[in-house]
C-alpha positions, -999 to 999 in steps of 0.1 A, spaced: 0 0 0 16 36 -12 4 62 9 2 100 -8 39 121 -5 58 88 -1 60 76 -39 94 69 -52 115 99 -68 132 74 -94 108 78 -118 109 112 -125 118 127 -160 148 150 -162 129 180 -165 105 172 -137 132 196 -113 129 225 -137 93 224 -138 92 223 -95 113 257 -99 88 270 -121 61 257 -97 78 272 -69 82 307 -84 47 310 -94 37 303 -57 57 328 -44 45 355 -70 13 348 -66 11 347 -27 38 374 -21 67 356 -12 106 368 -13 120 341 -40 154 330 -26 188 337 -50 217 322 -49 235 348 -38 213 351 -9 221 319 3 261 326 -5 260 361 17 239 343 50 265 313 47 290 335 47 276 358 78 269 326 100 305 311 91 315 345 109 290 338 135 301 303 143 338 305 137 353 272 155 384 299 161 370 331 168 385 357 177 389 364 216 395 403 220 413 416 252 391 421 275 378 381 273 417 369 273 423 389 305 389 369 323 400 339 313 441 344 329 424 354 362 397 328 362 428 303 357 451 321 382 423 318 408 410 285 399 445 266 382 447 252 350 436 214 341 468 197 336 462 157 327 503 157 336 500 163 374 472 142 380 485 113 366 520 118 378 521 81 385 498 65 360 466 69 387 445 99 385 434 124 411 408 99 431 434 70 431 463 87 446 437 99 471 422 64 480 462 49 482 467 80 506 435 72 531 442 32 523 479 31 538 470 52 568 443 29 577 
């Protein structure tokens, strides 16, 4: 049993796309909708790159909070904690283990 909307796409002709642009257009004319362009698309790509840089840029003011937050609260280092191959909670238990 096919249900409406879920009908394979494989059996479209090859101008079945350019005839869902012109579809599309005529909607939007008709009901008063902003067509998208290409360019468009190209400039809000381009602005949310910007947005959601993975490296932005960190001006001063954010640097110097981030120094004093680490000054007063110290710096994760995976090194210290695991100065003998056992991490923070295992050097502890050894510690309370041997003075029992």
């Amino acid at each position: 049993m096919i249900q409406f909307g879920t009908g394979s796409t494989l059996h479209q002709t090859p101008g079945t796309g350019q005839l869902e642009d012109q579809k599309r257009k005529a909607r939007a004319e008709r009901f008063g909708l902003a067509t998208h362009s290409t360019v468009d698309e190209e400039a809000k790509k381009k602005a949310r790159l910007a947005r959601f840089a993975q490296n932005p840029k960190i001006d001063s003011l954010e640097e110097e909070k981030r120094k004093a937050r680490a000054a007063r609260f110290g710096e994760a280092s995976t090194a210290s904690s695991q100065a003998n191959g056992k991490d923070e909670f295992e050097q502890k238990a050894a510690t309370v283990a041997s003075n029992v």
